[in-house]
N, C-alpha and C positions, 0 to 999 in steps of 0.2 A: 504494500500500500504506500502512495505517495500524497501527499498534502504539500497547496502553496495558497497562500493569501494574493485574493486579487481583486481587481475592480469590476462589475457586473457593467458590459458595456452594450450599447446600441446603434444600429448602425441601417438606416431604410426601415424596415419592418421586423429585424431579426434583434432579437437580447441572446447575449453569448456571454460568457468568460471565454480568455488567451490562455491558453497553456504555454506555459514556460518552457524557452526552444529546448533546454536540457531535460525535461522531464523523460520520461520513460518513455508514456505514453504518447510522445511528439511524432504518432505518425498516422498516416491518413487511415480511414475506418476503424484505428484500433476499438476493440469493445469493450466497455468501460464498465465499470458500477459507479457511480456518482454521487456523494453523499455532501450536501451543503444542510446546516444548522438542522442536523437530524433526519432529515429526507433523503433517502437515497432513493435511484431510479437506475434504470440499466440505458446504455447510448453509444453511442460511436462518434469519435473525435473528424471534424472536417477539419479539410486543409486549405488554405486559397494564399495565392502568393506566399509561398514558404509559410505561414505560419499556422499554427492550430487552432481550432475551437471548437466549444461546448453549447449547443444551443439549447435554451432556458427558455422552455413552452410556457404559455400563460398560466397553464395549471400547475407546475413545477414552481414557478416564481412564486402562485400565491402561497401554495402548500409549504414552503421555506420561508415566506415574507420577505423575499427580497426583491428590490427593484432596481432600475439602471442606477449607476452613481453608486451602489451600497459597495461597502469594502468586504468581502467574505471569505471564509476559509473552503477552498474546496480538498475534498479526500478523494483519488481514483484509488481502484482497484480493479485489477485484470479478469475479465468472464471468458 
């Protein structure tokens, strides 16, 4: 399991977390478990110009309480 603190960002219509380019999971489709302030959910990491992310559906954001701008801890783990 790996954990990084990051910023909940927004970008057109999509809310994501960045994954950190050293993380583990820095590669396209890997399959995730995902756990921010207690919720966890299963996903797969997107890549677009070299970098990673984690897309944060409306019903995942409510269910953790968090929204763009918030600072959060997230936890992967490999499925």
């Amino acid at each position: 399991m790996s954990s990084f603190e990051t910023i909940v960002q927004t970008e057109d219509e999509g809310v994501f977390v960045e994954l950190p380019p050293d993380s583990e999971f820095a590669s396209a489709r890997a399959p995730v478990t995902v756990t921010i302030n207690g919720v966890s959910w299963e996903s797969t990491v997107a890549a677009y110009s070299g970098r990673f992310y984690l897309p944060l559906r409306k019903g995942i954001r409510e269910m953790a309480r968090i929204a763009p701008g918030d600072t959060v801890t997230v936890e992967l783990s490999g499925r």
